[in-house]
PDB file of N, CA, C and O in Angstrom:
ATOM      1  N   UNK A   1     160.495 228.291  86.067  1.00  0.00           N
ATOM      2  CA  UNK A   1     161.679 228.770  86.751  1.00  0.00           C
ATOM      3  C   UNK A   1     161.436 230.206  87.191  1.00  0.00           C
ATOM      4  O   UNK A   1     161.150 231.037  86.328  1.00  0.00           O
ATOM      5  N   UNK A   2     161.522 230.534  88.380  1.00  0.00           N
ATOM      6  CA  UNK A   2     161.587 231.750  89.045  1.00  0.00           C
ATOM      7  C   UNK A   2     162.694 231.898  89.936  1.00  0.00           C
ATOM      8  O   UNK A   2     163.233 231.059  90.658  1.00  0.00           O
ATOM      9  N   UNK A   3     163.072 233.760  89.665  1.00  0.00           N
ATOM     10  CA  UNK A   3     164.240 233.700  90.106  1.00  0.00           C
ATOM     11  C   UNK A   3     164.572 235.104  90.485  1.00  0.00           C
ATOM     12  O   UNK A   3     164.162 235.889  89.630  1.00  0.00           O
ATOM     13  N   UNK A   4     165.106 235.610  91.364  1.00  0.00           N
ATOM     14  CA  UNK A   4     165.017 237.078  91.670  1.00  0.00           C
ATOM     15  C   UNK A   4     166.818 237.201  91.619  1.00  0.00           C
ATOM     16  O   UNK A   4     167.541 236.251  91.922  1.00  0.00           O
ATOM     17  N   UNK A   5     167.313 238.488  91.197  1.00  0.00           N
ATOM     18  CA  UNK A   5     168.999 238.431  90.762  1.00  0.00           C
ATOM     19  C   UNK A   5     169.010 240.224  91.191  1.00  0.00           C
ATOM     20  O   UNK A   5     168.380 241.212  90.815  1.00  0.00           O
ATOM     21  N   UNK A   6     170.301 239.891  92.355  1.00  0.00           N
ATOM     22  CA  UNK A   6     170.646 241.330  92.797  1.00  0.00           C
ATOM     23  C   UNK A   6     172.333 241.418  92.495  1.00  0.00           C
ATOM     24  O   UNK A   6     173.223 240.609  92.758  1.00  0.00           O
ATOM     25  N   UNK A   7     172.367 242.464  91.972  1.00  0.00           N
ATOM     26  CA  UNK A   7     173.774 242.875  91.456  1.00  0.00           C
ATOM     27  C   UNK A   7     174.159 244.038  92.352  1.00  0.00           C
ATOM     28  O   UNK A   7     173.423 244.904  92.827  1.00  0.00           O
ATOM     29  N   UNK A   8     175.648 243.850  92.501  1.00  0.00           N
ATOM     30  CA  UNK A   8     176.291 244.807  93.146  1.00  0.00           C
ATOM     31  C   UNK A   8     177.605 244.862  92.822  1.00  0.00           C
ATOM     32  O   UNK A   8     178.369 244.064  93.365  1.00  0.00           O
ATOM     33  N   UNK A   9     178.146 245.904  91.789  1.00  0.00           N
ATOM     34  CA  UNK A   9     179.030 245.489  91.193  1.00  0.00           C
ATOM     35  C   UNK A   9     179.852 244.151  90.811  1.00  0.00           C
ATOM     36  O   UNK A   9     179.405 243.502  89.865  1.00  0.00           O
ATOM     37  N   UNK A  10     181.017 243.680  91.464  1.00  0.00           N
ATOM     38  CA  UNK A  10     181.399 242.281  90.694  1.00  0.00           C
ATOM     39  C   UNK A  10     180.421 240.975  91.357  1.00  0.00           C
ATOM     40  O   UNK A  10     180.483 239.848  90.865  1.00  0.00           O
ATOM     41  N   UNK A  11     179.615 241.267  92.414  1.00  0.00           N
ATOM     42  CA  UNK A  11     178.974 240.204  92.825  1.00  0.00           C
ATOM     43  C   UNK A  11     177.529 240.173  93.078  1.00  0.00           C
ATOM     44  O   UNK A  11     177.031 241.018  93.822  1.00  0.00           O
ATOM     45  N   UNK A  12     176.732 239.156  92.452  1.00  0.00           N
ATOM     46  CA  UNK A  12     175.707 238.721  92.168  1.00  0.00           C
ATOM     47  C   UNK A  12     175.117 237.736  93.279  1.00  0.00           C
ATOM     48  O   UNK A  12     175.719 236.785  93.778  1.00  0.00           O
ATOM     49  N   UNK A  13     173.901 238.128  93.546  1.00  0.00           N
ATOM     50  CA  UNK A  13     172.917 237.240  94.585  1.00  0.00           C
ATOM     51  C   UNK A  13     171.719 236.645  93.637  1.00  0.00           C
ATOM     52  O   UNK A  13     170.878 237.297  93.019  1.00  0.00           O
ATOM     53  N   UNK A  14     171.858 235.416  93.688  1.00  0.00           N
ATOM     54  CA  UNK A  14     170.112 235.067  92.728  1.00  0.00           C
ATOM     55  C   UNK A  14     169.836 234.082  93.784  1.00  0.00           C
ATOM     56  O   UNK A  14     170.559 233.110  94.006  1.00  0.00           O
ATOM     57  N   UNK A  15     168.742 234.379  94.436  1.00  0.00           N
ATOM     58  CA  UNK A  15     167.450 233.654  95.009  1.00  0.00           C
ATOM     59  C   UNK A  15     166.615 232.777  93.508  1.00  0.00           C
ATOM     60  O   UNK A  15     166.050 233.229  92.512  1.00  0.00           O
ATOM     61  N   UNK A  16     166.890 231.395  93.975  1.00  0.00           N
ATOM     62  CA  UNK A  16     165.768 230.342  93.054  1.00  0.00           C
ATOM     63  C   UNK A  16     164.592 230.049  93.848  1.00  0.00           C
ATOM     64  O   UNK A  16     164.617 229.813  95.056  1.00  0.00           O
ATOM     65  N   UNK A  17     163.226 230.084  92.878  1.00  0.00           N
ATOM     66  CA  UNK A  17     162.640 229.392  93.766  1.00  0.00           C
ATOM     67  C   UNK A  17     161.917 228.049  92.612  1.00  0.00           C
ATOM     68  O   UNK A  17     161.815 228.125  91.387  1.00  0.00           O
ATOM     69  N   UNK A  18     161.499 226.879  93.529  1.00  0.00           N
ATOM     70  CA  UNK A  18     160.461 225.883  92.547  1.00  0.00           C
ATOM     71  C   UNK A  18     161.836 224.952  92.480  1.00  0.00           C
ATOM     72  O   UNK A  18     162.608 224.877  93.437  1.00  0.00           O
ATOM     73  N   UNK A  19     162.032 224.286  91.284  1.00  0.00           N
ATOM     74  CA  UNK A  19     162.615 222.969  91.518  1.00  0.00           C
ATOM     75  C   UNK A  19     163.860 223.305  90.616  1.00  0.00           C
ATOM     76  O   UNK A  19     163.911 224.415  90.085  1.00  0.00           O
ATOM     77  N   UNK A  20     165.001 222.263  90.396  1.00  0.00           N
ATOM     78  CA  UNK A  20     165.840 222.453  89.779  1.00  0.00           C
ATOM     79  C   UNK A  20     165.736 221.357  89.161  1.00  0.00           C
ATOM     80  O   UNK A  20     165.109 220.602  89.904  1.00  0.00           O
ATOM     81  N   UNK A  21     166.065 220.711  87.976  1.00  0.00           N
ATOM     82  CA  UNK A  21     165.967 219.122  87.759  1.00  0.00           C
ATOM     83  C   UNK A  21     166.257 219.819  86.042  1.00  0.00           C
ATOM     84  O   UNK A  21     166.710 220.923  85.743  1.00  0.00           O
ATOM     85  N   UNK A  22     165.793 218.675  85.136  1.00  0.00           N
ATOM     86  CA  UNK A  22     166.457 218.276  83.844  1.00  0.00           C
ATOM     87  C   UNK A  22     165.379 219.327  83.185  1.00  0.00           C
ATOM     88  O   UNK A  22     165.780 219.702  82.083  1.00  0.00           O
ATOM     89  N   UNK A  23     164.145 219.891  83.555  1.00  0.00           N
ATOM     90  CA  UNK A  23     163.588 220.651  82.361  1.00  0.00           C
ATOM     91  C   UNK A  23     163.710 221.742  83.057  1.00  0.00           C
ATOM     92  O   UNK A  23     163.162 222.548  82.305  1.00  0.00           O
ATOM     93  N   UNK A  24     164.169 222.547  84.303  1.00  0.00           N
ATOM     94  CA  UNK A  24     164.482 224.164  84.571  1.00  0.00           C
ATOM     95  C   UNK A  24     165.729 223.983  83.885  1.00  0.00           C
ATOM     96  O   UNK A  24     165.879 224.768  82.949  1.00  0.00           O
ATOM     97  N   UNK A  25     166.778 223.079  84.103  1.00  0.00           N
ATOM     98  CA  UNK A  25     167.904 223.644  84.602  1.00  0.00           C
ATOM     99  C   UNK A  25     168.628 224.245  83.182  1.00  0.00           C
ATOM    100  O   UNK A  25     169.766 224.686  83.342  1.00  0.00           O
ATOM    101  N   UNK A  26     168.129 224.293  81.966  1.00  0.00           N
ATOM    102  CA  UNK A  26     168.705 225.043  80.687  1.00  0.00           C
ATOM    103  C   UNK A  26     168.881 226.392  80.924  1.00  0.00           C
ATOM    104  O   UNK A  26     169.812 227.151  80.655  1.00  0.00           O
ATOM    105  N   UNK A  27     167.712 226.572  81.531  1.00  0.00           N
ATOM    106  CA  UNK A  27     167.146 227.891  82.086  1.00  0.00           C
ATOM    107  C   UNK A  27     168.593 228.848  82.656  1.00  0.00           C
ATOM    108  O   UNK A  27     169.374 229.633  82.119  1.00  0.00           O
ATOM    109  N   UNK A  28     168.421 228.286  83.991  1.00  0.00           N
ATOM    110  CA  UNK A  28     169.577 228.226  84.844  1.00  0.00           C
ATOM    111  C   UNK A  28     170.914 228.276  84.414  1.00  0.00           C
ATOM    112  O   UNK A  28     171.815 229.113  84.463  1.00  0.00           O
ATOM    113  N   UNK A  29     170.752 226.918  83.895  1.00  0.00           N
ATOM    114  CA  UNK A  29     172.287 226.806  83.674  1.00  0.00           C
ATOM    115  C   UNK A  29     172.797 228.137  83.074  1.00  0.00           C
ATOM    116  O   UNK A  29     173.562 228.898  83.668  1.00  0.00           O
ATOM    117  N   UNK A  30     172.072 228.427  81.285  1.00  0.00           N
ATOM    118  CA  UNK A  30     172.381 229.902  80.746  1.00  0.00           C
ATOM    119  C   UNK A  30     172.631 230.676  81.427  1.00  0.00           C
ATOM    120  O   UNK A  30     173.701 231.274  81.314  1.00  0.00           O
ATOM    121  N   UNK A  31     171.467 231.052  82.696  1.00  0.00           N
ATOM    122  CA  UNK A  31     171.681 232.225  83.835  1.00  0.00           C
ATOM    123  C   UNK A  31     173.200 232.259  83.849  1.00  0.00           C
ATOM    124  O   UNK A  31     173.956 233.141  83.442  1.00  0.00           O
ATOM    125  N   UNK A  32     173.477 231.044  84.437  1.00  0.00           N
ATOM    126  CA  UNK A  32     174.761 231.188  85.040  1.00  0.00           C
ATOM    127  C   UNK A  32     176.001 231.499  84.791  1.00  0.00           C
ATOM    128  O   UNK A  32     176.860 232.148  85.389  1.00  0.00           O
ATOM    129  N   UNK A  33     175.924 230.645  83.321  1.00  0.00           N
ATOM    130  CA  UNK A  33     176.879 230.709  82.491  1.00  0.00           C
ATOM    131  C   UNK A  33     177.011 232.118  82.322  1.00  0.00           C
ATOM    132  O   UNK A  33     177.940 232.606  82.966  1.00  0.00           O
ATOM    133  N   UNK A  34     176.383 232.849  81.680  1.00  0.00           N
ATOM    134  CA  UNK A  34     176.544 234.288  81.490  1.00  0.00           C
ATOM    135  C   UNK A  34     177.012 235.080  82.389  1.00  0.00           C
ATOM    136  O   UNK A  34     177.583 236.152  82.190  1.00  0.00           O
ATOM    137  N   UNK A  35     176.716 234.425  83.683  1.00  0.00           N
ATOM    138  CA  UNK A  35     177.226 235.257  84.610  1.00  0.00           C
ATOM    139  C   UNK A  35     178.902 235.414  84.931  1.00  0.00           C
ATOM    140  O   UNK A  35     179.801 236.105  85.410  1.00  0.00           O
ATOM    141  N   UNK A  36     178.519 234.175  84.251  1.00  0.00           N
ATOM    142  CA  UNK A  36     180.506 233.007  84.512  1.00  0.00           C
ATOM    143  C   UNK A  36     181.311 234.325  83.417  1.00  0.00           C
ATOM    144  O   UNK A  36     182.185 235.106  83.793  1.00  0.00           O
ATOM    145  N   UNK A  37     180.770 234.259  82.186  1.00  0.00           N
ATOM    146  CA  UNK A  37     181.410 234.749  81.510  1.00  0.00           C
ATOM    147  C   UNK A  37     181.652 236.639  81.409  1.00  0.00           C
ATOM    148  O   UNK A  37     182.364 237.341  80.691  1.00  0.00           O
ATOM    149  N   UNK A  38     180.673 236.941  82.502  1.00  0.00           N
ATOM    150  CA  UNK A  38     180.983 238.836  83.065  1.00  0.00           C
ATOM    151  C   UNK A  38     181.887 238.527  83.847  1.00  0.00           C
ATOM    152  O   UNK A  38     182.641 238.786  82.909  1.00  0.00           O
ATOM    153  N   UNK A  39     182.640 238.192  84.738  1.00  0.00           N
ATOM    154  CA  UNK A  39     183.456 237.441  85.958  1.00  0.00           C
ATOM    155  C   UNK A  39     183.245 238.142  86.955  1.00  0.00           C
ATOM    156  O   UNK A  39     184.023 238.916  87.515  1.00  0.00           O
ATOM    157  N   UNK A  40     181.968 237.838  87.256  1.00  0.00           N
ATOM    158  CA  UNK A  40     181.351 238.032  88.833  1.00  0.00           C
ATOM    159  C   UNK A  40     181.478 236.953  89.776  1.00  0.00           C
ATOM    160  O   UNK A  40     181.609 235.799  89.366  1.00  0.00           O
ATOM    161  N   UNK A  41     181.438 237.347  91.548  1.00  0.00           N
ATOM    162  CA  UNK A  41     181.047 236.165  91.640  1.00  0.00           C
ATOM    163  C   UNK A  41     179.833 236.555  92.119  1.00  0.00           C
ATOM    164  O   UNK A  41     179.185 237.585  92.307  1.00  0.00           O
ATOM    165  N   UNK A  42     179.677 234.300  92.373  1.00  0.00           N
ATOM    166  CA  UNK A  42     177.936 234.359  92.420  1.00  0.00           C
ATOM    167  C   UNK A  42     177.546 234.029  93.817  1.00  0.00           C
ATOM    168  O   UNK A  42     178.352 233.302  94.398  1.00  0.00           O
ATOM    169  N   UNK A  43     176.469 234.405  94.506  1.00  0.00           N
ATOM    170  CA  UNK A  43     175.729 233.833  95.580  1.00  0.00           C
ATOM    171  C   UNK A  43     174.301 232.861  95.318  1.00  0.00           C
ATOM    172  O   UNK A  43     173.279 233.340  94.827  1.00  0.00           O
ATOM    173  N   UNK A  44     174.348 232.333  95.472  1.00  0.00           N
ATOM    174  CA  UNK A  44     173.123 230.853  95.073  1.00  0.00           C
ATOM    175  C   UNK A  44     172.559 230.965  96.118  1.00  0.00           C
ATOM    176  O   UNK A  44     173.329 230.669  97.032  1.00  0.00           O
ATOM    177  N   UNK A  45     171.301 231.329  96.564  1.00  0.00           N
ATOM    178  CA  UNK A  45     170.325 231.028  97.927  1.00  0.00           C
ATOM    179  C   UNK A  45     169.480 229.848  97.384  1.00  0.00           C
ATOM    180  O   UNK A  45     168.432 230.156  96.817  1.00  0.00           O
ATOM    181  N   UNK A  46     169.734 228.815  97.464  1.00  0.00           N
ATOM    182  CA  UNK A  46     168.440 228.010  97.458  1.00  0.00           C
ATOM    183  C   UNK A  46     167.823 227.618  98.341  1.00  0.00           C
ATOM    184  O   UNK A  46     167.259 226.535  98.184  1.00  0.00           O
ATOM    185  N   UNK A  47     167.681 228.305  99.575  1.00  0.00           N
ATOM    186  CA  UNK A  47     166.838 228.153 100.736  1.00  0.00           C
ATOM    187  C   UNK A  47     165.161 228.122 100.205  1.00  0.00           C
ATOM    188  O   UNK A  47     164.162 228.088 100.924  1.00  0.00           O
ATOM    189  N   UNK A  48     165.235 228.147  98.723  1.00  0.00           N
ATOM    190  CA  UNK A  48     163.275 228.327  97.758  1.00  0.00           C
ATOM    191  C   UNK A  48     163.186 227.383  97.201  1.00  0.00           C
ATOM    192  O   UNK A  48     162.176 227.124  96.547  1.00  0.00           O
ATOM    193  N   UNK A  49     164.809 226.110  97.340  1.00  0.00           N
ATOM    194  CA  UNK A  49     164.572 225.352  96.371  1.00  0.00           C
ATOM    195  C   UNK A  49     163.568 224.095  96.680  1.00  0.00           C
ATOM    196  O   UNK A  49     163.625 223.747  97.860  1.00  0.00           O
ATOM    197  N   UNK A  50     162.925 223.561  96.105  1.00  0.00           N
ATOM    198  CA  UNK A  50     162.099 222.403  96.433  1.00  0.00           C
ATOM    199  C   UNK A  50     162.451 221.063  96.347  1.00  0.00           C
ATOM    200  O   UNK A  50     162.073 220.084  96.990  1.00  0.00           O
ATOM    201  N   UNK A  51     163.616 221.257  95.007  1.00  0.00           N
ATOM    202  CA  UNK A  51     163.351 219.315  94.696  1.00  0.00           C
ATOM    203  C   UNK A  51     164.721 219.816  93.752  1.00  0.00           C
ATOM    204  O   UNK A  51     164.706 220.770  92.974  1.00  0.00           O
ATOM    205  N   UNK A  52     165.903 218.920  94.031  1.00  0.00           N
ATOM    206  CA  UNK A  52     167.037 219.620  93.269  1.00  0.00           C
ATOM    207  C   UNK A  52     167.583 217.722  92.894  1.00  0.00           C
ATOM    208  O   UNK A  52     168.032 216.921  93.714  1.00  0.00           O
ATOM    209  N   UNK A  53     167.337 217.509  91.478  1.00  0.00           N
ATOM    210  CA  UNK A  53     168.502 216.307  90.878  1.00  0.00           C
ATOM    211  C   UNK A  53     169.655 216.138  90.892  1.00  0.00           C
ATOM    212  O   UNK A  53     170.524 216.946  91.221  1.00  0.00           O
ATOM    213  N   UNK A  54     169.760 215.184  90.572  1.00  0.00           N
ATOM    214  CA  UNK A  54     171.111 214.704  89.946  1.00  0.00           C
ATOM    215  C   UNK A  54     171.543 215.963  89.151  1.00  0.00           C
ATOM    216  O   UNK A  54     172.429 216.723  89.540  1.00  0.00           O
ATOM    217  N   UNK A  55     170.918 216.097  88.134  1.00  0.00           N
ATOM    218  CA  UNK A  55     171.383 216.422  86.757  1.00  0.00           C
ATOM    219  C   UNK A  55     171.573 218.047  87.648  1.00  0.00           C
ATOM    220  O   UNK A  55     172.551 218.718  87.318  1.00  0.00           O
ATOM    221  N   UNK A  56     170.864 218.472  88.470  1.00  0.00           N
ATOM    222  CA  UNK A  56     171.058 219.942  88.554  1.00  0.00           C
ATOM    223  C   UNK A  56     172.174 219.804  89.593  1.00  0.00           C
ATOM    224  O   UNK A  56     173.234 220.296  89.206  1.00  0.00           O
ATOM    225  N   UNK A  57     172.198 219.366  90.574  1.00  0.00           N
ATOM    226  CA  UNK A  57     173.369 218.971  91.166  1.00  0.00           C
ATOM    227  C   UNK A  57     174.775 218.901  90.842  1.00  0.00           C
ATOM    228  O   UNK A  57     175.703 219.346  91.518  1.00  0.00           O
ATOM    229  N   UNK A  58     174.849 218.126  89.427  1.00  0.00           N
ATOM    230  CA  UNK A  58     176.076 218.182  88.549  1.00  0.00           C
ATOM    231  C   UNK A  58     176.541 219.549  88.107  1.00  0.00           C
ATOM    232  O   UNK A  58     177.620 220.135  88.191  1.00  0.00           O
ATOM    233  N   UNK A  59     175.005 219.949  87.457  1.00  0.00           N
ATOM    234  CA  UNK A  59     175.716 221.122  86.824  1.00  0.00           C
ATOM    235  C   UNK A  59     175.986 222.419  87.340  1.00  0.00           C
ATOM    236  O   UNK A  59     176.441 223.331  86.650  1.00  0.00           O
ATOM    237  N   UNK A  60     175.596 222.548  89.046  1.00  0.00           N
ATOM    238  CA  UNK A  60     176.130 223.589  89.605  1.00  0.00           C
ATOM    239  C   UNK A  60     177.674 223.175  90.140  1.00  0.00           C
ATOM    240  O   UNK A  60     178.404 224.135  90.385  1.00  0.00           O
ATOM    241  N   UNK A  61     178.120 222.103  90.302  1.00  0.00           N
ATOM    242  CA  UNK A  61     179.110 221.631  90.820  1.00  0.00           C
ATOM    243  C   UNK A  61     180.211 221.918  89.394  1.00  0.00           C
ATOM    244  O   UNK A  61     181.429 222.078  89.472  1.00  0.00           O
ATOM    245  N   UNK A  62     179.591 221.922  88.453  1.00  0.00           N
ATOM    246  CA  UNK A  62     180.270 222.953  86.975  1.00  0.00           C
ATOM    247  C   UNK A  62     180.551 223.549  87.120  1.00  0.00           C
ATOM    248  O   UNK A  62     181.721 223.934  87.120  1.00  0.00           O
ATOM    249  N   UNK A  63     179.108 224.280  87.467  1.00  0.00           N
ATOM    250  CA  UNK A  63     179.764 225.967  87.602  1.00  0.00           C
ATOM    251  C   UNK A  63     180.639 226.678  88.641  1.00  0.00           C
ATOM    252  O   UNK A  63     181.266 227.732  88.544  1.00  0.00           O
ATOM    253  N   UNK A  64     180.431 225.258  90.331  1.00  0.00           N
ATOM    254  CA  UNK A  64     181.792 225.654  91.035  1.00  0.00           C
ATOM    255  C   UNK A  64     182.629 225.742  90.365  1.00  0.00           C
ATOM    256  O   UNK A  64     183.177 226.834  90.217  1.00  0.00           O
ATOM    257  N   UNK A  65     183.136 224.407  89.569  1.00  0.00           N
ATOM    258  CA  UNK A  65     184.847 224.709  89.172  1.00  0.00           C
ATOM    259  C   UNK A  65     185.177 225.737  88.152  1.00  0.00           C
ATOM    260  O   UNK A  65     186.248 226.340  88.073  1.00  0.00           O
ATOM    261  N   UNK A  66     183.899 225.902  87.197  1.00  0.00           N
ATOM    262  CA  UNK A  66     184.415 227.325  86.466  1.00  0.00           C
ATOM    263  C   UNK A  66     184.352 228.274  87.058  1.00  0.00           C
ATOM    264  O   UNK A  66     184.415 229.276  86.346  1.00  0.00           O
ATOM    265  N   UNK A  67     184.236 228.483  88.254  1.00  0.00           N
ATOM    266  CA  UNK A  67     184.439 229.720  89.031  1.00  0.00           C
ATOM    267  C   UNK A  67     185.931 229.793  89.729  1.00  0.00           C
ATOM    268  O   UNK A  67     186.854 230.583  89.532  1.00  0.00           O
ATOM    269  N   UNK A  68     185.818 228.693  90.598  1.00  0.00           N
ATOM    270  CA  UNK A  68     187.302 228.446  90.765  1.00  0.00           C
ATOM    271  C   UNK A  68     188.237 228.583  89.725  1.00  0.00           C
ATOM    272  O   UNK A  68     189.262 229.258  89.817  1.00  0.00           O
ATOM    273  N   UNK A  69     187.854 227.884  88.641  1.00  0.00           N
ATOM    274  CA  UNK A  69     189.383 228.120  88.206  1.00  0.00           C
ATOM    275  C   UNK A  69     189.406 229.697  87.502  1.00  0.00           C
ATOM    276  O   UNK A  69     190.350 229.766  86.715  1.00  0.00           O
ATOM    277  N   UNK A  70     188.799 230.686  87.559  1.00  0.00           N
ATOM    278  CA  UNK A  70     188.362 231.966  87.378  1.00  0.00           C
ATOM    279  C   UNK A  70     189.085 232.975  88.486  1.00  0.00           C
ATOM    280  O   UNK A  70     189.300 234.186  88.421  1.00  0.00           O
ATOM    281  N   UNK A  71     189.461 231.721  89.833  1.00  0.00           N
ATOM    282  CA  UNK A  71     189.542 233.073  90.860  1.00  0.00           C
ATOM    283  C   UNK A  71     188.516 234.076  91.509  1.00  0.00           C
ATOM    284  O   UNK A  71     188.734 235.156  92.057  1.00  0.00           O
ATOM    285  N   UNK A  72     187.008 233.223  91.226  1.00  0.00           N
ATOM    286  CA  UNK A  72     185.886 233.524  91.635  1.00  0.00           C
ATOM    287  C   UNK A  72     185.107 233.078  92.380  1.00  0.00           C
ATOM    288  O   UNK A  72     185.158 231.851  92.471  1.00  0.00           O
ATOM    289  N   UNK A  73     184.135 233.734  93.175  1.00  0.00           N
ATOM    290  CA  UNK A  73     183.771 232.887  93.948  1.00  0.00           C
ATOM    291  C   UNK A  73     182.368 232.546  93.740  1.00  0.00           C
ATOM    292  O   UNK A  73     181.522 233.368  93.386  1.00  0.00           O
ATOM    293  N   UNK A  74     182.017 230.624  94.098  1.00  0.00           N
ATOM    294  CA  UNK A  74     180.629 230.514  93.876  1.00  0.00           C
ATOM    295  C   UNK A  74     179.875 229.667  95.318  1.00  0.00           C
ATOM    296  O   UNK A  74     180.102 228.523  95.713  1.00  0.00           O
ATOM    297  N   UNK A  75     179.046 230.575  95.815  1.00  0.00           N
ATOM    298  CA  UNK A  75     178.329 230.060  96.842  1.00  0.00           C
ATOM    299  C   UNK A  75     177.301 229.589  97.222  1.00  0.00           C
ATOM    300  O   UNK A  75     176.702 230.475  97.832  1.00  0.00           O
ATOM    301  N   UNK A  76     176.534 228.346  97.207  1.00  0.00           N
ATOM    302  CA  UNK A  76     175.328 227.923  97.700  1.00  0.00           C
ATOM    303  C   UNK A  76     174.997 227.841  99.117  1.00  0.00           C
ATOM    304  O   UNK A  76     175.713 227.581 100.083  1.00  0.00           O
ATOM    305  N   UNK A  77     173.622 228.148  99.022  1.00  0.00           N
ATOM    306  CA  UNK A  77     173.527 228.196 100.434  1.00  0.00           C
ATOM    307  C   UNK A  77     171.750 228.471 100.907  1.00  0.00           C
ATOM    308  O   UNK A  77     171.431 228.548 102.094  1.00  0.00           O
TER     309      UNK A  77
END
């Protein structure tokens, strides 16, 4: 898992690059979560991503709604 993360006060940019699937995404997911729980929002570039599952699929669609229901915002793209 590689991953570059730019902060600017409440909002966060992380560029992924390489794959997302069932053995990065612990990785990740933590990333995120932590991020969930500073209440930033997030920007997701996966324009690096290569090969994205099910399973990683689900669990950013998580971390949409814990953002939403936060009043935060989470963006892929």
């Amino acid at each position: 898992m590689a991953f570059d993360m730019q902060r600017e006060g409440d909002n966060v940019r992380i560029t992924f690059d390489g794959d997302i699937d069932l053995i990065s995404m612990t990785g990740l997911k933590n990333l995120l979560f932590s991020l969930i729980k500073d209440d930033v929002n997030i920007d997701f570039d996966a324009s690096r991503v290569e090969f994205l599952d099910s399973s990683g699929i689900g669990m950013l669609m998580l971390v949409k709604k814990m953002q939403h229901s936060r009043n935060r915002a989470f963006h892929i793209w």
